[in-house]
N, CA, C and O atoms as a GROMACS GRO file, in nm:
protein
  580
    1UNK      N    1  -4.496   4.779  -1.462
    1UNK     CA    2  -4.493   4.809  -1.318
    1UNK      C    3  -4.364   4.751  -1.260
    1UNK      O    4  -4.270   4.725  -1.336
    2UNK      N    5  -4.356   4.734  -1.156
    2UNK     CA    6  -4.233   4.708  -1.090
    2UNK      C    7  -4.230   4.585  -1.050
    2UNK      O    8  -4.331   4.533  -1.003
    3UNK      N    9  -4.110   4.517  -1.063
    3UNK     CA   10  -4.074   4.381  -1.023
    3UNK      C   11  -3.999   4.351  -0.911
    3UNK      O   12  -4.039   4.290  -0.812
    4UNK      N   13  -3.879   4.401  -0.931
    4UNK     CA   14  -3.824   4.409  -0.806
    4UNK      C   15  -3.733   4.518  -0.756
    4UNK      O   16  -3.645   4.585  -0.810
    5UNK      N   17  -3.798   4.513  -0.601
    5UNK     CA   18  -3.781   4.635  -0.534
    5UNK      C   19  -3.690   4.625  -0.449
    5UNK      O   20  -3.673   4.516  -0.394
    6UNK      N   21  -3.598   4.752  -0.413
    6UNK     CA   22  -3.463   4.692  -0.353
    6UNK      C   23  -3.538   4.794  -0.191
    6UNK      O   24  -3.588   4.902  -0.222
    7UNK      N   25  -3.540   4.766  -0.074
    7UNK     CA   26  -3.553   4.794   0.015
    7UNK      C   27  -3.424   4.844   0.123
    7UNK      O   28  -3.354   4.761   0.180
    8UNK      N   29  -3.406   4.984   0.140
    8UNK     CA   30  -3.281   5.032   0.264
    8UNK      C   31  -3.369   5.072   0.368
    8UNK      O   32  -3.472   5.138   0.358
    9UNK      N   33  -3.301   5.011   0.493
    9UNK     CA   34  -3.375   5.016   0.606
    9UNK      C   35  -3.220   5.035   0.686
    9UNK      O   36  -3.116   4.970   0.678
   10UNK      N   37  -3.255   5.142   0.758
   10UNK     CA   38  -3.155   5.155   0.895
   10UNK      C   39  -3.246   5.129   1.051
   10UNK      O   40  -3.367   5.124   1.074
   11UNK      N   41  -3.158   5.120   1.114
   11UNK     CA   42  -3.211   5.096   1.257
   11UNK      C   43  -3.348   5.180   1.303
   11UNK      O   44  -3.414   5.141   1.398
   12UNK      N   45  -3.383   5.299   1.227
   12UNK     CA   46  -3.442   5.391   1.317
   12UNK      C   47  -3.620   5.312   1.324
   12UNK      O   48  -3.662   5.212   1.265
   13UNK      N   49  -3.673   5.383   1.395
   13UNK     CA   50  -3.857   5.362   1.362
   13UNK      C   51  -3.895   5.338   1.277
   13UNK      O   52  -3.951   5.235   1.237
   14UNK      N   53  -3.858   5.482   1.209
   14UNK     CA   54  -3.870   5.505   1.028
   14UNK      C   55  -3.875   5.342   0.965
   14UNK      O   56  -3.982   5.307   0.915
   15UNK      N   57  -3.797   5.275   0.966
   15UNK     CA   58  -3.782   5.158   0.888
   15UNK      C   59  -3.918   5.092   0.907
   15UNK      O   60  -3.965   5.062   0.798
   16UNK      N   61  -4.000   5.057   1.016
   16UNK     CA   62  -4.130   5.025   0.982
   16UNK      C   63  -4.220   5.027   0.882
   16UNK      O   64  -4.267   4.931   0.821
   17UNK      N   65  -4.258   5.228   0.860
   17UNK     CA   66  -4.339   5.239   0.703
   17UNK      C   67  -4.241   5.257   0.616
   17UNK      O   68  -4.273   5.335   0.527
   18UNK      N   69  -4.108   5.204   0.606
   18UNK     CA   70  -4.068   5.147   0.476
   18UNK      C   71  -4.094   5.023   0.443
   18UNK      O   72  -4.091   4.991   0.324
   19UNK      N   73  -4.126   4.932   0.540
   19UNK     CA   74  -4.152   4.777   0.518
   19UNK      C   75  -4.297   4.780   0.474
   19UNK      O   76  -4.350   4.704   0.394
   20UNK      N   77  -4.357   4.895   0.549
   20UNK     CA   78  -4.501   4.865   0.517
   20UNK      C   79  -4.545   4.908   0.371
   20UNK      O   80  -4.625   4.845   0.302
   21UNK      N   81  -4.487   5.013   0.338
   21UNK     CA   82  -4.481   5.049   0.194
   21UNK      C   83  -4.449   4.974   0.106
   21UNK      O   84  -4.514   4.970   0.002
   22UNK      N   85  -4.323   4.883   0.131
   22UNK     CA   86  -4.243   4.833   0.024
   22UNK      C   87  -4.382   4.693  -0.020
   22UNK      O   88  -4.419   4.657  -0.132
   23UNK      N   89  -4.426   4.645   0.114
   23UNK     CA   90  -4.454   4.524   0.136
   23UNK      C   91  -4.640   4.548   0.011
   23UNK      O   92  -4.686   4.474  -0.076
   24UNK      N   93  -4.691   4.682   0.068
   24UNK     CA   94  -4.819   4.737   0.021
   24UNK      C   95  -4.764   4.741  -0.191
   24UNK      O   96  -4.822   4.680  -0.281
   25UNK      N   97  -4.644   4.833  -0.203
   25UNK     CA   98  -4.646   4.795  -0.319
   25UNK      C   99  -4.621   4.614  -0.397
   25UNK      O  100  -4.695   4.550  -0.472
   26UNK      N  101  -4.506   4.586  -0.346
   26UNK     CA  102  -4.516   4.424  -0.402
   26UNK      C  103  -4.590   4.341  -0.391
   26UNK      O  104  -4.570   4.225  -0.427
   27UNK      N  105  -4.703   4.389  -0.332
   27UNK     CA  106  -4.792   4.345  -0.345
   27UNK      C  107  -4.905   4.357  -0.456
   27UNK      O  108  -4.959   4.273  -0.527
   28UNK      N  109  -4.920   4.492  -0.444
   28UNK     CA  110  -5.003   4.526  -0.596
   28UNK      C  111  -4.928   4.500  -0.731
   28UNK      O  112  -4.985   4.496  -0.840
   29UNK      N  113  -4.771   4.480  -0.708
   29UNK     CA  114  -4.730   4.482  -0.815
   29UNK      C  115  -4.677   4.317  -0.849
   29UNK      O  116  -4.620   4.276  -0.951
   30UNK      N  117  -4.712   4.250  -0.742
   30UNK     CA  118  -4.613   4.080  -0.746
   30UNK      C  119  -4.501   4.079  -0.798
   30UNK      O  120  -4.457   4.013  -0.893
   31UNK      N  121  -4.451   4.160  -0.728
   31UNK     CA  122  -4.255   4.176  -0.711
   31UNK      C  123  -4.194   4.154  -0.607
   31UNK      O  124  -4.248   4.186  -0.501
   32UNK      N  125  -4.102   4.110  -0.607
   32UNK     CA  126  -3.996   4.048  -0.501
   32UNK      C  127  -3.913   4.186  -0.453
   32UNK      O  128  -3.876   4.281  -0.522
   33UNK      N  129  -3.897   4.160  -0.298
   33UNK     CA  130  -3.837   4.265  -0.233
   33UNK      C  131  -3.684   4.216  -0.201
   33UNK      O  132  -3.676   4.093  -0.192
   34UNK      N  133  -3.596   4.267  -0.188
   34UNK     CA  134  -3.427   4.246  -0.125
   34UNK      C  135  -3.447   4.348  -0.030
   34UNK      O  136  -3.488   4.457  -0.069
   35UNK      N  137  -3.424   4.330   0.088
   35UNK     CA  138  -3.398   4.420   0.186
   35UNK      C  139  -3.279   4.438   0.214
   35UNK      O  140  -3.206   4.341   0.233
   36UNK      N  141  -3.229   4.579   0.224
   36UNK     CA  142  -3.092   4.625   0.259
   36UNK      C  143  -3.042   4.652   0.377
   36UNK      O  144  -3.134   4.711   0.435
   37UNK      N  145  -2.923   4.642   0.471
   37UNK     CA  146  -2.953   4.706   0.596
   37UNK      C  147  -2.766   4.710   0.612
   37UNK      O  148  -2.703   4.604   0.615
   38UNK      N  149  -2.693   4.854   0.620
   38UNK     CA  150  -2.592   4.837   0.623
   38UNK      C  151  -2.551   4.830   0.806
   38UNK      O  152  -2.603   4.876   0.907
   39UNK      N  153  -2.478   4.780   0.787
   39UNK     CA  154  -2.415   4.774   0.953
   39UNK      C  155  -2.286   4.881   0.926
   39UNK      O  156  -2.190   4.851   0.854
   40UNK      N  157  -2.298   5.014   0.998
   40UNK     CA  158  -2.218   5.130   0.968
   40UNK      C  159  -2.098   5.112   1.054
   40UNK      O  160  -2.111   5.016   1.130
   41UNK      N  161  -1.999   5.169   1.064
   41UNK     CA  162  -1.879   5.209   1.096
   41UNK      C  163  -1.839   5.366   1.094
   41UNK      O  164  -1.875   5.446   1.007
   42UNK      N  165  -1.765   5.392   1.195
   42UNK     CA  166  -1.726   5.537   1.135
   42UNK      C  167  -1.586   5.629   1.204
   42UNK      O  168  -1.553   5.648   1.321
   43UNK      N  169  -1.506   5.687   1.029
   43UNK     CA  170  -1.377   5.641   1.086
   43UNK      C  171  -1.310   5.764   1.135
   43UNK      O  172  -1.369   5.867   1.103
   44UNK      N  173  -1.181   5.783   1.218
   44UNK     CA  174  -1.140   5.875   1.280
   44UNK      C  175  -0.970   5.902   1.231
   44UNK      O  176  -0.924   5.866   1.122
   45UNK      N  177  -0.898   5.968   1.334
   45UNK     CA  178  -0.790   5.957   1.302
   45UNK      C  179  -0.756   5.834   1.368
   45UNK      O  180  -0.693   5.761   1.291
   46UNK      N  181  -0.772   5.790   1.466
   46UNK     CA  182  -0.725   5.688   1.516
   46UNK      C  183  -0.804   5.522   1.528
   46UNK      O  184  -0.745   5.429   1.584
   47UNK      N  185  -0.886   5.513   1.491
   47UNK     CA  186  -0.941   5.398   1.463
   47UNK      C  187  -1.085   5.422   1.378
   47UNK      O  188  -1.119   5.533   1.339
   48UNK      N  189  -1.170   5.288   1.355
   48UNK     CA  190  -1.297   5.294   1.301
   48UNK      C  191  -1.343   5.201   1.368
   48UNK      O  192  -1.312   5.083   1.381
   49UNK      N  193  -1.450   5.290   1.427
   49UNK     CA  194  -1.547   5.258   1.526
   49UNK      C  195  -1.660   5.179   1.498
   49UNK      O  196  -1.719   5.246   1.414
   50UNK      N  197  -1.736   5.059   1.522
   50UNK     CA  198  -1.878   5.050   1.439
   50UNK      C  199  -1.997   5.071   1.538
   50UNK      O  200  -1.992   5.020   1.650
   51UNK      N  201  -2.076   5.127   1.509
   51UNK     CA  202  -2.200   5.224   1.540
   51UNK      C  203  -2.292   5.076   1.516
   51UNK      O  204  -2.405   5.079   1.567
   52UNK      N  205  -2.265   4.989   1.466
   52UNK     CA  206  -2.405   4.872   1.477
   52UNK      C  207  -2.311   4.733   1.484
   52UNK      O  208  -2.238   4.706   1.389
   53UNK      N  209  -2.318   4.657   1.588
   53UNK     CA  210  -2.265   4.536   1.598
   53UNK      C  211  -2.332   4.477   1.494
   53UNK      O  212  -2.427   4.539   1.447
   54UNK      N  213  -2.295   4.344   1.438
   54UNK     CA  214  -2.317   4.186   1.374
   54UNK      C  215  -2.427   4.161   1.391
   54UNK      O  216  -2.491   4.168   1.286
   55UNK      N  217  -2.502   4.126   1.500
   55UNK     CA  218  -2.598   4.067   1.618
   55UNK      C  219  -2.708   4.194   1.537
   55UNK      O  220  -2.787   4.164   1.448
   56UNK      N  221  -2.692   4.321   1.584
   56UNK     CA  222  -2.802   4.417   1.595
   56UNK      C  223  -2.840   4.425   1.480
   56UNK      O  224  -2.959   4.431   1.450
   57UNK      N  225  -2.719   4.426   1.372
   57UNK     CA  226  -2.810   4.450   1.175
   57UNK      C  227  -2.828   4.334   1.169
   57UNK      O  228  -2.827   4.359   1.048
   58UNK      N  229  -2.849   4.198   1.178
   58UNK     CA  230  -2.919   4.088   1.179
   58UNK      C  231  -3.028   4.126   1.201
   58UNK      O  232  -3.111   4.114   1.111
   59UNK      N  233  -3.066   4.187   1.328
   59UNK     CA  234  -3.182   4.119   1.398
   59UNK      C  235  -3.284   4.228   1.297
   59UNK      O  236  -3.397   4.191   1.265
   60UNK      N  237  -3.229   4.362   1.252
   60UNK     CA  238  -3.321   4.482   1.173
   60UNK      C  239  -3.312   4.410   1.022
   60UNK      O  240  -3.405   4.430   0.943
   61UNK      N  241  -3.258   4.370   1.003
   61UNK     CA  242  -3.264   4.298   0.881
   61UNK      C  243  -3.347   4.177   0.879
   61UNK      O  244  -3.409   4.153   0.776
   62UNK      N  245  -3.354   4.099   0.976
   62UNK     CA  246  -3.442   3.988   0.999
   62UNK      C  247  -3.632   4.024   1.031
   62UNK      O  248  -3.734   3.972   0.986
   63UNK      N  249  -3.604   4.152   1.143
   63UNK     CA  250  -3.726   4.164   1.103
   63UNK      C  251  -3.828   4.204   1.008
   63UNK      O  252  -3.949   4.180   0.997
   64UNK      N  253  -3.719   4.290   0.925
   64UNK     CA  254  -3.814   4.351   0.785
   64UNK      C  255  -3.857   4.225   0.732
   64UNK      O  256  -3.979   4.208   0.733
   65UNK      N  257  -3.764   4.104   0.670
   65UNK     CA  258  -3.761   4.004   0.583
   65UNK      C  259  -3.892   3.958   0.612
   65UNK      O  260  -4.000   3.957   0.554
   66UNK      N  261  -3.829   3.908   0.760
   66UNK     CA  262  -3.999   3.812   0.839
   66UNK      C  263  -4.090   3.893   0.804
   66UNK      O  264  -4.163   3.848   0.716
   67UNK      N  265  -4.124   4.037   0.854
   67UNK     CA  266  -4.265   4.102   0.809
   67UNK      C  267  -4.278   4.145   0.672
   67UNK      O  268  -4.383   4.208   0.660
   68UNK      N  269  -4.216   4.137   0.565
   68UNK     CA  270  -4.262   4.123   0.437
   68UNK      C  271  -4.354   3.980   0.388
   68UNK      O  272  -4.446   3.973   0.306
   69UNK      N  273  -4.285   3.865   0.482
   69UNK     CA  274  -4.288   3.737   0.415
   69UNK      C  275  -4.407   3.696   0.488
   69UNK      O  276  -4.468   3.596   0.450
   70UNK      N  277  -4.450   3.768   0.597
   70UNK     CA  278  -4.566   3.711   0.645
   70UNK      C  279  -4.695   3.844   0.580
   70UNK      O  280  -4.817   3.829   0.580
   71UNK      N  281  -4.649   3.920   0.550
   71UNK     CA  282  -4.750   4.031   0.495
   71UNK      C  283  -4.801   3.897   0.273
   71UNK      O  284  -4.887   3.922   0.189
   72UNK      N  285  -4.725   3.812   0.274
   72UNK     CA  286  -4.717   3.737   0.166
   72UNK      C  287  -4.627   3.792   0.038
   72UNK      O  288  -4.635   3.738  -0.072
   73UNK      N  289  -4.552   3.889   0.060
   73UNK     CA  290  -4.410   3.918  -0.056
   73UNK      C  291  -4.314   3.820  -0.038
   73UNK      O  292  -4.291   3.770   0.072
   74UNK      N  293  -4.258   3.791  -0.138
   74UNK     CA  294  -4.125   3.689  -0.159
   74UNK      C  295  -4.028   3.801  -0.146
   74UNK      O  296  -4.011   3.895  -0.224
   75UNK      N  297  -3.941   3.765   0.009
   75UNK     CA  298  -3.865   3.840   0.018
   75UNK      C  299  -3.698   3.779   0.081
   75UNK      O  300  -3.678   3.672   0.137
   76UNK      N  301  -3.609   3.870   0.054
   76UNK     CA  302  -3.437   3.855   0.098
   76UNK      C  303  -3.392   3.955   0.148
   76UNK      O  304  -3.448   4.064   0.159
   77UNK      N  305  -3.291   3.926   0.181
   77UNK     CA  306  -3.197   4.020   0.248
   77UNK      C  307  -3.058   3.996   0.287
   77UNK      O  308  -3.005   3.888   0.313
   78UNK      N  309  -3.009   4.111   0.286
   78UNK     CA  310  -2.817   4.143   0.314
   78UNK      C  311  -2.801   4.225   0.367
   78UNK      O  312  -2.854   4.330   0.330
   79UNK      N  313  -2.734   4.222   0.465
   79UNK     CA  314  -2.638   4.275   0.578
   79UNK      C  315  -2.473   4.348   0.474
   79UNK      O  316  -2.403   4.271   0.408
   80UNK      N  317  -2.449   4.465   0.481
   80UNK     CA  318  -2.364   4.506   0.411
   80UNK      C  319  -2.258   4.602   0.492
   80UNK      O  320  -2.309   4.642   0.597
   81UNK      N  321  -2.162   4.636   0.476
   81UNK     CA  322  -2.080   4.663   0.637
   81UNK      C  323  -2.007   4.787   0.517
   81UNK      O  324  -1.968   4.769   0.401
   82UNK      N  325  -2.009   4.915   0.604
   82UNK     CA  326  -1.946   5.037   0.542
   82UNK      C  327  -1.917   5.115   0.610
   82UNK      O  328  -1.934   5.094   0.730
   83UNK      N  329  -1.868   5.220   0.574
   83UNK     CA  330  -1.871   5.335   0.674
   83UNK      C  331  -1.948   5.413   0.637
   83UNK      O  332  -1.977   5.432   0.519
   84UNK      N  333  -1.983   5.461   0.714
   84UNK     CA  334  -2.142   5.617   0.718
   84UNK      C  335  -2.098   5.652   0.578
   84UNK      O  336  -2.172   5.606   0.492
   85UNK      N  337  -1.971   5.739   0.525
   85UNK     CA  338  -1.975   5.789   0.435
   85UNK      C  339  -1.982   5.678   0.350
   85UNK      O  340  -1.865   5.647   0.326
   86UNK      N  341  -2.050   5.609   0.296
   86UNK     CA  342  -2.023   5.471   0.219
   86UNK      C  343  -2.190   5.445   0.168
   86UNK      O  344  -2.225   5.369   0.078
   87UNK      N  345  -2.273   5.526   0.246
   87UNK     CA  346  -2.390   5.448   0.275
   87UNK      C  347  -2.428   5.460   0.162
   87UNK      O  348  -2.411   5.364   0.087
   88UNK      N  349  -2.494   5.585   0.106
   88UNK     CA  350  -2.574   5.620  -0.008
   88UNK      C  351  -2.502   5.541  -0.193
   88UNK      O  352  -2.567   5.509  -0.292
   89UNK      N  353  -2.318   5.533  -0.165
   89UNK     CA  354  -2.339   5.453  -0.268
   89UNK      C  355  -2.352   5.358  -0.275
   89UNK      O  356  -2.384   5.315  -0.386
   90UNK      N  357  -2.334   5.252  -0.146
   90UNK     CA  358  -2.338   5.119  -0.114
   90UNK      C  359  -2.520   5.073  -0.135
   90UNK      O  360  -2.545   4.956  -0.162
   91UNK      N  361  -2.606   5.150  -0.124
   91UNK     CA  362  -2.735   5.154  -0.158
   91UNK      C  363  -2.760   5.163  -0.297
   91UNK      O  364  -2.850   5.089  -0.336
   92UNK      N  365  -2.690   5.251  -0.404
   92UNK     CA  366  -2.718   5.306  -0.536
   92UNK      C  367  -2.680   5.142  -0.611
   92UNK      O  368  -2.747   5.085  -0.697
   93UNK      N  369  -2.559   5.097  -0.549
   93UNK     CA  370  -2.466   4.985  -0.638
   93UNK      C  371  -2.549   4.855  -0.592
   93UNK      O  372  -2.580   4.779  -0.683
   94UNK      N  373  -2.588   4.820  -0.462
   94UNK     CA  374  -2.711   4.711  -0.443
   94UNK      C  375  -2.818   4.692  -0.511
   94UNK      O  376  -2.882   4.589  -0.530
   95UNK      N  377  -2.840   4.832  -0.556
   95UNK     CA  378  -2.999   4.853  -0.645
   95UNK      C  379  -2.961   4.837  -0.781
   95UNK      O  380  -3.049   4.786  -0.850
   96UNK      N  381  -2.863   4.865  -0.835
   96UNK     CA  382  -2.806   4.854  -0.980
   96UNK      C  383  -2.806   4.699  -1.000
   96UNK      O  384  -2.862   4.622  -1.078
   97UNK      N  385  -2.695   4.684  -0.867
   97UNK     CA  386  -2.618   4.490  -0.868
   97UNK      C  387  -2.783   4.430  -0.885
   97UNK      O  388  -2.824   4.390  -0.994
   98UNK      N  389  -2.850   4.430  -0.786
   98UNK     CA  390  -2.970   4.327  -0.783
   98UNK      C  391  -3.097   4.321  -0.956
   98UNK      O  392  -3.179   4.242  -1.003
   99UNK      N  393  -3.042   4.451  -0.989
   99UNK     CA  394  -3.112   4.549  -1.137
   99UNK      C  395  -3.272   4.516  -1.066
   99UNK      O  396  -3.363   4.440  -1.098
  100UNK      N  397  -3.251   4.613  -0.956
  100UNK     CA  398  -3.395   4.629  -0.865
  100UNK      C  399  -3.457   4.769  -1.033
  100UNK      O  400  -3.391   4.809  -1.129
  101UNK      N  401  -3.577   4.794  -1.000
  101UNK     CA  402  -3.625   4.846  -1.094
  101UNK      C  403  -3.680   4.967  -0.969
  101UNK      O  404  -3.600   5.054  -1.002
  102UNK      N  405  -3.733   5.010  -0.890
  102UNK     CA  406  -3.757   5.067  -0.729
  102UNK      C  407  -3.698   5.077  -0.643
  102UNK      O  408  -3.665   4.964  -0.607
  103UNK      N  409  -3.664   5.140  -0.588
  103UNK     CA  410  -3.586   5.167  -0.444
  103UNK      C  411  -3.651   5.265  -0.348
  103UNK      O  412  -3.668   5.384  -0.373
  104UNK      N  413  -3.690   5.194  -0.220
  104UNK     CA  414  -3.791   5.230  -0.154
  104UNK      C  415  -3.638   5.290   0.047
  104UNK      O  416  -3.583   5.209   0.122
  105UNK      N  417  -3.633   5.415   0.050
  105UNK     CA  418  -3.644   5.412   0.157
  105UNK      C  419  -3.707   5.566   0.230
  105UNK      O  420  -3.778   5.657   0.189
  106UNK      N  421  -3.618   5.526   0.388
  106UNK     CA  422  -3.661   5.634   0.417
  106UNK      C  423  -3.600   5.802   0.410
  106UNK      O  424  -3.477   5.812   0.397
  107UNK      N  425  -3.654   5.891   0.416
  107UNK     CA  426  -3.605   6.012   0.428
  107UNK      C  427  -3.615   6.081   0.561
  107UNK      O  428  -3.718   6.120   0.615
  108UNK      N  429  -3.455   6.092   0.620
  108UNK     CA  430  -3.414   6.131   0.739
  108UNK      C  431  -3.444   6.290   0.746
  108UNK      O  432  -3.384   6.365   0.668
  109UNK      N  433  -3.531   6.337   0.833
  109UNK     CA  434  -3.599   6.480   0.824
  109UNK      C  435  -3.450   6.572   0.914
  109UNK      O  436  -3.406   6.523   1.018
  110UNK      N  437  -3.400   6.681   0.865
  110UNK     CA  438  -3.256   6.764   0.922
  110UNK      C  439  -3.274   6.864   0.906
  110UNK      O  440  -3.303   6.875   0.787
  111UNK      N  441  -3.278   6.970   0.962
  111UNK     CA  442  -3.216   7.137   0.960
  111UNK      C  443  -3.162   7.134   0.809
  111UNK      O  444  -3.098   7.043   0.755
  112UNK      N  445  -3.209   7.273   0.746
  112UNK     CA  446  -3.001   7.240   0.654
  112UNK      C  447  -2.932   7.324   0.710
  112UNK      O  448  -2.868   7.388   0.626
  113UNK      N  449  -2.917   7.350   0.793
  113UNK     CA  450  -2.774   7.393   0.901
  113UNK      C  451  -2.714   7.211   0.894
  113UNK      O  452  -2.602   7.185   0.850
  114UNK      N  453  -2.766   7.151   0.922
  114UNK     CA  454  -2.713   7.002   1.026
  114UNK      C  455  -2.738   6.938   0.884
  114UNK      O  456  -2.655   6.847   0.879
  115UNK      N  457  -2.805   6.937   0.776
  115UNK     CA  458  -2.782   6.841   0.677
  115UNK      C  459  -2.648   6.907   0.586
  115UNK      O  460  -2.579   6.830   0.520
  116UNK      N  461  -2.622   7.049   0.590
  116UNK     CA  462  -2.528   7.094   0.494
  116UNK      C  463  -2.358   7.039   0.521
  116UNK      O  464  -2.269   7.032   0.436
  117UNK      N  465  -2.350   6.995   0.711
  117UNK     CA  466  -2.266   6.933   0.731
  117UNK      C  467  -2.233   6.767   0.729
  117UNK      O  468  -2.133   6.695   0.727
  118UNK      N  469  -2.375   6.753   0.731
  118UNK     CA  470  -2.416   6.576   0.766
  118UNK      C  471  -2.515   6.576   0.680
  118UNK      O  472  -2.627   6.598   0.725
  119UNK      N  473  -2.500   6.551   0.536
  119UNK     CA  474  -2.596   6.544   0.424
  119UNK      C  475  -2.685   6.401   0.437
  119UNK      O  476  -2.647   6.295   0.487
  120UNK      N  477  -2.813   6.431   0.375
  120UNK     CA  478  -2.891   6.308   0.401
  120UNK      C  479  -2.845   6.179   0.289
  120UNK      O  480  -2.799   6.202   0.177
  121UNK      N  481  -2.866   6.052   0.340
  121UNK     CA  482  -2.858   5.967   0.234
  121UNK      C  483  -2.926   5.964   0.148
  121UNK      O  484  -2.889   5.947   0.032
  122UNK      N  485  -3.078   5.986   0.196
  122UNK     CA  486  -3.182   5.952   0.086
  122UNK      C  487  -3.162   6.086  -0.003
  122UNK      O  488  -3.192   6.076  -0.123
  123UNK      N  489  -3.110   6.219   0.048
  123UNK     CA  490  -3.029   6.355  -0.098
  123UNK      C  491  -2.957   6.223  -0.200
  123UNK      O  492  -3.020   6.162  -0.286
  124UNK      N  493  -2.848   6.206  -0.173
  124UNK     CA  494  -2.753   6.150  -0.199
  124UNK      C  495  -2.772   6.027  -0.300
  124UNK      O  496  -2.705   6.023  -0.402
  125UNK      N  497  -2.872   5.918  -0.266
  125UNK     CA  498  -2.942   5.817  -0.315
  125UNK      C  499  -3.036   5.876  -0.449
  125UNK      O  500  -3.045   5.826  -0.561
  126UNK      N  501  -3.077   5.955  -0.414
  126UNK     CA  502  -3.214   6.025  -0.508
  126UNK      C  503  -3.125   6.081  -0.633
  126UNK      O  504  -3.171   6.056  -0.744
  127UNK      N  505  -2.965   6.173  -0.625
  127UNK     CA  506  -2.907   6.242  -0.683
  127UNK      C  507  -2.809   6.149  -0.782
  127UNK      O  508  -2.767   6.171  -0.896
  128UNK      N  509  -2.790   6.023  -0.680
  128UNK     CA  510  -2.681   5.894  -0.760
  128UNK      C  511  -2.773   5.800  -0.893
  128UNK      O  512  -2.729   5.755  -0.999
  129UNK      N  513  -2.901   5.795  -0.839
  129UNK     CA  514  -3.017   5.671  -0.824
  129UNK      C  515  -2.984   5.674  -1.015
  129UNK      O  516  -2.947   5.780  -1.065
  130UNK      N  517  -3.005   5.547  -1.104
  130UNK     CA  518  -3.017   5.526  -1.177
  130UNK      C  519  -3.192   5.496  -1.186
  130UNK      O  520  -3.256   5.516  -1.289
  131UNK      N  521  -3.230   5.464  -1.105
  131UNK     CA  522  -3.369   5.381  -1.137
  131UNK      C  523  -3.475   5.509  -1.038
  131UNK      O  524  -3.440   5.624  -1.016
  132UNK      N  525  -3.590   5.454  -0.999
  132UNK     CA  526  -3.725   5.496  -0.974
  132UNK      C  527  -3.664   5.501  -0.786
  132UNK      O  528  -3.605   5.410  -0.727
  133UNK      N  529  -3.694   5.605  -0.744
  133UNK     CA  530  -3.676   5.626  -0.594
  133UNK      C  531  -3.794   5.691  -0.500
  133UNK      O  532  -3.808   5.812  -0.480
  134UNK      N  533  -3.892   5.568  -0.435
  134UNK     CA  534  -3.948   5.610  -0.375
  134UNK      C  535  -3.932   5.626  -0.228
  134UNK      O  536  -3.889   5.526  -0.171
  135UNK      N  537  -3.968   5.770  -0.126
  135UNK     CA  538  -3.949   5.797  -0.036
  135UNK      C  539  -4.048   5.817   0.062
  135UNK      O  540  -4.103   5.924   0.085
  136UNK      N  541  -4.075   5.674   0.138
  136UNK     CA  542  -4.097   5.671   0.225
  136UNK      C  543  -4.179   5.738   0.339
  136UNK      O  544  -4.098   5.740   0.431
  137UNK      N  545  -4.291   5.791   0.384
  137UNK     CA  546  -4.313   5.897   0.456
  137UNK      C  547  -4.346   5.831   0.644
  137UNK      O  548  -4.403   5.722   0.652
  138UNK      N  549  -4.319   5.880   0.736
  138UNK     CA  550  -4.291   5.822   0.872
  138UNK      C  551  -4.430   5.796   0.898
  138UNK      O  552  -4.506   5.866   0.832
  139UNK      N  553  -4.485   5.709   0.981
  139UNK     CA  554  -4.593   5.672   1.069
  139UNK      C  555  -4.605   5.819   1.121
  139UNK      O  556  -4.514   5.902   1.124
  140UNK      N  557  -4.719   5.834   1.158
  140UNK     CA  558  -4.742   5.935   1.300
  140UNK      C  559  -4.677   5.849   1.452
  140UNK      O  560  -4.634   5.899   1.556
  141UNK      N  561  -4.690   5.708   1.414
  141UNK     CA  562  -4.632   5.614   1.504
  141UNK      C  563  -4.512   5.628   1.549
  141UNK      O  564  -4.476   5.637   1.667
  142UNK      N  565  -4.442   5.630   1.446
  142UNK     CA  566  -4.321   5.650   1.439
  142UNK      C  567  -4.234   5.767   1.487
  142UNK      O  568  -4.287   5.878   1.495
  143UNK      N  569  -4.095   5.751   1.523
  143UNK     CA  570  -3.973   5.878   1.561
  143UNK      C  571  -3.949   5.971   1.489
  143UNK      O  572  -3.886   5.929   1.392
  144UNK      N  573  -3.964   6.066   1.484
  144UNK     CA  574  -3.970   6.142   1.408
  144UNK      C  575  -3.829   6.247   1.408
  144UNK      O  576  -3.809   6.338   1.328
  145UNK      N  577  -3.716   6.192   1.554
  145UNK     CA  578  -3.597   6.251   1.578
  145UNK      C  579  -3.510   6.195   1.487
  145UNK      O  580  -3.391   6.230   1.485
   0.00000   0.00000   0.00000
């Protein structure tokens, strides 16, 4: 079964039933979670912009950790700084680096009009992934934009 599970969480809702998932499996499985959370950037001709301050991927990264660790998983986490186009391998090479055995996130729901220009990460992640990629499904709670 699985030991350890590498967790990507972005800002959205969505990231909730990834914590709750990740937290429901390491649990049945007594594996340690790493939570991921990149703080994006994104670049132009004239500068690169970042789309998530310092402060804000802290605080989404802090709360997954805390609610794994109080759900009772032994859990971590890193703050990782890229640009949008960066994301999906900066996720593939965390899960390799940590030799997570799982990789739990979410899947961003798109048109493929709007994904064929702005492809999803979790495509991208699933297509790179060396290991086991599970995806996530949203709360009814949850945003579903």
């Amino acid at each position: 079964m699985f030991q350890r599970i590498l967790v990507a969480v972005d800002s959205s809702p969505a990231r909730h039933s990834v914590v709750r998932l990740a937290g429901d499996m390491a649990r049945l499985a007594g594996a340690k979670v790493n939570v991921l959370h990149m703080a994006t950037a994104t670049a132009s001709l004239a500068a690169v912009v970042s789309l998530e301050d310092d402060t804000e991927a802290k605080a989404v990264l802090d709360e997954a950790v805390t609610s794994l660790r109080e759900a009772g998983v032994e859990a971590e986490g890193t703050v990782a700084n890229g640009l949008t186009t960066q994301i999906a391998t900066t996720i593939s090479a965390a899960a390799e680096g940590w030799q997570a055995d799982l990789l739990i996130l979410s899947p961003h729901h798109r048109g493929s009009l709007e994904a064929l220009f702005n492809p999803r990460v979790s495509d991208a992640v699933v297509h790179s992934s060396r290991i086991a990629v599970l995806l996530a499904p949203a709360d009814d709670s949850d945003d579903q934009s």
